[in-house]
C-alpha positions as CSV (number, residue, x, y, z in Angstrom):
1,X,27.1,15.2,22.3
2,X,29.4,15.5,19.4
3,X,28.7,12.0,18.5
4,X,25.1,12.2,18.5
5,X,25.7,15.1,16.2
6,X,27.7,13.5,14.2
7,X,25.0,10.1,13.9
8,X,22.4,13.0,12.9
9,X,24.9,14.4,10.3
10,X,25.3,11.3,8.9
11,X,21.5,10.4,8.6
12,X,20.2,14.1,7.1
13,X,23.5,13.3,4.3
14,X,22.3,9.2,3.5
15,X,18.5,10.6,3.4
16,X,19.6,13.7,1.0
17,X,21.7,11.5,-1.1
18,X,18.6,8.8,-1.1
19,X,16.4,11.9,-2.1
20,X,19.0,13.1,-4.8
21,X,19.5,9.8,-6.5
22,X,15.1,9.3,-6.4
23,X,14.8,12.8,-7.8
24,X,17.2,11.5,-11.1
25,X,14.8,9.1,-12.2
26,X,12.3,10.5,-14.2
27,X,9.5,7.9,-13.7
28,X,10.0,7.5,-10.5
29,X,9.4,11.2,-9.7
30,X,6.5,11.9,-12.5
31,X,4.9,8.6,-9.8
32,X,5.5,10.6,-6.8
33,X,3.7,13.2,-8.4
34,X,0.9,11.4,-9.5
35,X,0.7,10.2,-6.1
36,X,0.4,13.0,-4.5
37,X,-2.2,14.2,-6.9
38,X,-4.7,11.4,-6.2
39,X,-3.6,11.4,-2.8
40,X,-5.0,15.2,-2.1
41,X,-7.7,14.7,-4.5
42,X,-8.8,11.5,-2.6
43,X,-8.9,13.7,1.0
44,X,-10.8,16.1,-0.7
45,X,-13.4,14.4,-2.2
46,X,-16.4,15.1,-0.6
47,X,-15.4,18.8,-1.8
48,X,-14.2,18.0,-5.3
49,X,-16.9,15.7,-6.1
50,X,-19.8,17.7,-8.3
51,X,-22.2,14.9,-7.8
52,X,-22.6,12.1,-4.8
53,X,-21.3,8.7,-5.0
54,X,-24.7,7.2,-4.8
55,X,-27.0,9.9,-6.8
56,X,-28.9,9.0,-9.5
57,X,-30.3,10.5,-12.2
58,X,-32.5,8.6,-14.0
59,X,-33.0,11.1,-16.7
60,X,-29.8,11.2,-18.1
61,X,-28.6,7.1,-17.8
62,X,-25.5,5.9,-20.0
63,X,-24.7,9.0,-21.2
64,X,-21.5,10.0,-22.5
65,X,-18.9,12.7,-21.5
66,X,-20.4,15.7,-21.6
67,X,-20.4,19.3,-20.0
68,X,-22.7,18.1,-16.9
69,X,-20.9,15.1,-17.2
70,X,-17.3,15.6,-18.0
71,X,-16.9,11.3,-17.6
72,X,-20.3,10.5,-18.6
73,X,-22.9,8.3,-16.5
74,X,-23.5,4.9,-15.9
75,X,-26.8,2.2,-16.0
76,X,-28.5,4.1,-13.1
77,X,-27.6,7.9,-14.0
78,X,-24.3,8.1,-11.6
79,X,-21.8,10.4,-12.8
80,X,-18.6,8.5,-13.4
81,X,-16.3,11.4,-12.7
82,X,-17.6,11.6,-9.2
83,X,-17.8,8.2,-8.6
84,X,-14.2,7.1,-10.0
85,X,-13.1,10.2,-6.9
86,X,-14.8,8.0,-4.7
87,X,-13.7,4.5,-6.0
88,X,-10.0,6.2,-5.8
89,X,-10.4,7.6,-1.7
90,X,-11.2,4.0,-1.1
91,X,-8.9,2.0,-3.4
92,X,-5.6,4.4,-1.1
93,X,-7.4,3.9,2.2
94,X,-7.0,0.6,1.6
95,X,-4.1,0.3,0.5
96,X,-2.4,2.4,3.0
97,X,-4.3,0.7,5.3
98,X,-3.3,-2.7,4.7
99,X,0.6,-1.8,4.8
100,X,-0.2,-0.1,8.1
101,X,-1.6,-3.3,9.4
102,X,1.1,-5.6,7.4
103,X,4.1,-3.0,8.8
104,X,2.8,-3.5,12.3
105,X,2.3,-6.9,12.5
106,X,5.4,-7.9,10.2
107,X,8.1,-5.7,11.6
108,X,7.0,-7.0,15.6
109,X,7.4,-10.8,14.5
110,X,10.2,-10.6,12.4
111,X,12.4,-8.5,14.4
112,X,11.7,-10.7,17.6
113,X,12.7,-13.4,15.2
114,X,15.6,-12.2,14.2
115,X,16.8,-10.5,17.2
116,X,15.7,-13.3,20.0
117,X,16.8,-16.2,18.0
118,X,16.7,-20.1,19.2
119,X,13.1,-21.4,19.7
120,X,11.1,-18.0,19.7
121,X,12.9,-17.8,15.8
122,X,11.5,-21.7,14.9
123,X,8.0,-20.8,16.4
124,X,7.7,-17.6,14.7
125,X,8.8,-18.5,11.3
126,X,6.6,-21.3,11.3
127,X,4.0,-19.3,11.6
128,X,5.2,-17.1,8.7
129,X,5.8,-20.7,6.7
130,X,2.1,-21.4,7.6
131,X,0.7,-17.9,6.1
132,X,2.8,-17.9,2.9
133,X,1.3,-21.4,2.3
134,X,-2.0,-20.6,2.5
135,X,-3.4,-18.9,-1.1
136,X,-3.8,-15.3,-0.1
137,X,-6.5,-14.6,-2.5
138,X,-8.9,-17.4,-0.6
139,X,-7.6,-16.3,2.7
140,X,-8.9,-12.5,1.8
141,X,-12.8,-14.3,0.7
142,X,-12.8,-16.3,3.6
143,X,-12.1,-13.3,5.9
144,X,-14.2,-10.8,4.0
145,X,-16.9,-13.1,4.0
146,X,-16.8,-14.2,8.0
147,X,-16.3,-10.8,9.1
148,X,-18.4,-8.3,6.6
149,X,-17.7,-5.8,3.2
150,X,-16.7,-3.1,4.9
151,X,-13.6,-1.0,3.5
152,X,-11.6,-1.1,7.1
153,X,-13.0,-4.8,7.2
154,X,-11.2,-5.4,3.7
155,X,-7.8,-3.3,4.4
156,X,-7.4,-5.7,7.9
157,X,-8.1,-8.8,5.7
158,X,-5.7,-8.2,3.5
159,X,-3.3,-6.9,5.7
160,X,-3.6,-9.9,8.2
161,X,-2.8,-11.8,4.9
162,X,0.2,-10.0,4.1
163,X,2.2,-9.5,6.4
164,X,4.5,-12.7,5.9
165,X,6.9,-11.3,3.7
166,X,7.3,-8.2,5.3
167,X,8.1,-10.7,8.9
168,X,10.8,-11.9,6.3
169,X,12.8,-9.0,5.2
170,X,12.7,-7.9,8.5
171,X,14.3,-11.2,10.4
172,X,17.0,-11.2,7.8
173,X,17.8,-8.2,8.7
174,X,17.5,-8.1,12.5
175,X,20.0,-11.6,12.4
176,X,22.5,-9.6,10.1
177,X,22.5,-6.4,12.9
178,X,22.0,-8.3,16.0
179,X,25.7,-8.9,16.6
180,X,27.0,-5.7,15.0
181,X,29.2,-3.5,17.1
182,X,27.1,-0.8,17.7
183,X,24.2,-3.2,19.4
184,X,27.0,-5.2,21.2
185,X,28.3,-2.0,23.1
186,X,24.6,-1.4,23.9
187,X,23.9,-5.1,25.6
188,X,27.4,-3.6,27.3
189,X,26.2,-0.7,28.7
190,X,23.2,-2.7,30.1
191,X,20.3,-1.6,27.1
192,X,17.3,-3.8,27.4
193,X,16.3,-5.9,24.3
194,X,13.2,-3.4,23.5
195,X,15.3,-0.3,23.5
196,X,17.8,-2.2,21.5
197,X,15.4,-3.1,18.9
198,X,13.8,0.2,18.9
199,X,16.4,2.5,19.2
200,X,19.2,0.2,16.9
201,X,17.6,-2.3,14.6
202,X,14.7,-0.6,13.5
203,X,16.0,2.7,12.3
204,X,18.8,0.7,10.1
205,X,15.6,-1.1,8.7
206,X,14.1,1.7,7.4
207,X,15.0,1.6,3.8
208,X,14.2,-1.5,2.7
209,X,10.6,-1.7,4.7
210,X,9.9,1.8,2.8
211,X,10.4,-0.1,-0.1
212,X,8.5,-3.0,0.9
213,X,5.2,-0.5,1.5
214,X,5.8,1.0,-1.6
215,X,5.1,-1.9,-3.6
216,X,2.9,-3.7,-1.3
217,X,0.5,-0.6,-1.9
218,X,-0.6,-1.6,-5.1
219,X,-0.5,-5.3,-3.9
220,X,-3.5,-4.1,-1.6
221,X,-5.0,-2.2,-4.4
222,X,-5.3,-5.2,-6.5
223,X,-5.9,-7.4,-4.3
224,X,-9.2,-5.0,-3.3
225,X,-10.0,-4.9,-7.2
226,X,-10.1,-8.7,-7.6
227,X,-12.4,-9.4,-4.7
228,X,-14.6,-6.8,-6.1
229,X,-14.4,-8.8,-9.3
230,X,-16.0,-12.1,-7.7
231,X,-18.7,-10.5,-5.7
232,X,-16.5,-9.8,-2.5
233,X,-15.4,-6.5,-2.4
234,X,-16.3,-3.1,-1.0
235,X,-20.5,-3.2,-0.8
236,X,-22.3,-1.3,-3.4
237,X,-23.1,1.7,-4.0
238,X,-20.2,2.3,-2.4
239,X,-17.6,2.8,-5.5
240,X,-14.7,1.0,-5.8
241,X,-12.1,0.2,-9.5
242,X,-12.8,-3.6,-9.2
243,X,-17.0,-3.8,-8.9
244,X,-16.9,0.1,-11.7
245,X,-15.3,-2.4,-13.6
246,X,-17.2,-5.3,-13.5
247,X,-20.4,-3.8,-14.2
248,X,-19.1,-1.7,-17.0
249,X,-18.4,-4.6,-19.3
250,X,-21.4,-6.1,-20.1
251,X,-22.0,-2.7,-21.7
252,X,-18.7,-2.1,-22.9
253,X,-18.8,-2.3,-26.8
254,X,-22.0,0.7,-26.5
255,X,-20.9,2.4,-23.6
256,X,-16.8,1.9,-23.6
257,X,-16.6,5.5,-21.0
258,X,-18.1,3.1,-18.5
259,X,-14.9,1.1,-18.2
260,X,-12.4,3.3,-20.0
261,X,-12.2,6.2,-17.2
262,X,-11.9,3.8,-14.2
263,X,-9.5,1.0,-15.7
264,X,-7.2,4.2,-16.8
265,X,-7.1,5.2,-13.7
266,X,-6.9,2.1,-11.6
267,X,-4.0,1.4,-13.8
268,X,-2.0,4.8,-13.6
269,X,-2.6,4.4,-9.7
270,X,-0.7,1.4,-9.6
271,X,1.8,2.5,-12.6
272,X,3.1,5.0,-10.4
273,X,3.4,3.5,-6.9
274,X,5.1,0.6,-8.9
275,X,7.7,2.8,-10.4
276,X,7.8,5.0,-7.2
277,X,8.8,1.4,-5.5
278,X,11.8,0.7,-8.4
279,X,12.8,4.0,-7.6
280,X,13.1,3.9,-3.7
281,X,14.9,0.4,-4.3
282,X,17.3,1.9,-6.5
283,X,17.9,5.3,-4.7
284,X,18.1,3.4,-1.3
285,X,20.7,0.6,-3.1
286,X,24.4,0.9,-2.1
287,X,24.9,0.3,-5.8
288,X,23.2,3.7,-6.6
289,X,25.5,5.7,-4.7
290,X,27.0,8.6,-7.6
């Protein structure tokens, strides 16, 4: 018992120290922040929202920011404000989506990889050889077109797509622990190989597959954007940065509000899970210790 206290000690003081060193950079916080901003305003939407995604108003096309409409409208009468709330909702469904799926599927292979070894390690990572050679980007179309538009149909696309590198970190890892004390006095006692991995490898992963979704976030984001770009993103009218963007420039020099609010935003967004990422690296970096 004193032991396991002792283990839980040790955790709540790395986590608080990790906390203390994130909390130090500036950036890094003013992006957690943001974050959690968009993050509430996305779950709220339907309620924040003055207007529908969807709702036109023919009446009152390409105007500018206004009182009605604090981010003006667009070619069919939509309010931009409410449409940019929507566009946002999607663009973090997706991306926390995608890093669920990529977490999943990465963490399973690459600590089986790492852990088992031998000819279940050569199969595995040739698999992972096989996905990082294939272009991601054309990977994403091809899915997206076989299988449908739809946002959940996007987030699995790209996050059967990207899940390599995450297989990666986590092998590398799984070979360093495997033969550390602590999991060789648990084969001793008789643990099975599941428990081990479970109980022993993936907690002391943690950190650095944190990081890894941090910055793999924006990834998703981006990746979302650019197939909205070439025609293969989330199905109008459904909102989303990329497709807000692409039919905002061909009226960009009379109309700049049409691109302005949703590039500013789609770029804060991944601004600040970037520097959230730089600062979970750093806070969670021996060499941060203070």
């Amino acid at each position: 018992m004193e032991m396991v206290l002792k283990q839980e000690h040790k955790k709540a003081s790395y986590w608080s120290s990790v906390w203390r060193r994130f909390k130090s950079n500036k950036m890094a916080l003013a992006g957690l922040i943001f974050i959690i901003i968009i993050t509430v305003a996305a779950i709220f939407t339907p309620w924040i929202a003055p207007y529908g995604y969807d709702e036109t108003n023919y009446a009152h096309t390409f105007e500018k920011p206004s009182r009605q409409f604090i981010w003006g409208t667009d070619d069919l009468g939509r309010d931009i404000f409410s449409r940019n709330l929507y566009a946002m909702r999607n663009a973090l469904l997706i991306g926390f989506g995608s890093q669920a799926v990529v977490v999943i599927v990465g963490v399973i292979i690459g600590a089986i990889a790492g852990f088992r070894g031998g000819t279940v390690d050569t199969i595995l990572m040739r698999i992972v050889d096989i996905m990082y050679a294939f272009p991601t980007f054309l990977f994403n179309v091809i899915l997206v077109t076989a299988l449908g538009r739809g946002i959940h149909i996007i987030l699995l696309a790209i996050g059967i797509t990207g899940w390599a590198g995450t297989a990666r970190l986590v092998r590398g890892m799984a070979m360093s622990l495997r033969n550390a004390d602590f999991v060789e006095a648990a084969r001793a006692l008789g643990a099975k190989e599941f428990y081990i991995i479970r109980k022993y490898i993936l907690p002391n992963m943690l950190g650095p597959i944190i990081v890894s979704i941090a910055f793999g976030i924006p990834n998703a984001i981006w990746m979302e954007a650019g197939l909205a770009l070439v025609g293969m993103g989330v199905r109008p009218p459904m909102p989303s940065w990329g497709n807000m963007i692409s039919a905002g420039t061909g009226y960009i020099m009379a109309f700049p509000h049409m691109v302005l609010f949703p590039a500013l935003l789609f770029a804060l967004t991944l601004l600040a899970f970037t520097y959230v990422g730089d600062g979970l690296r750093d806070a969670m970096s021996p060499r941060g210790e203070v």
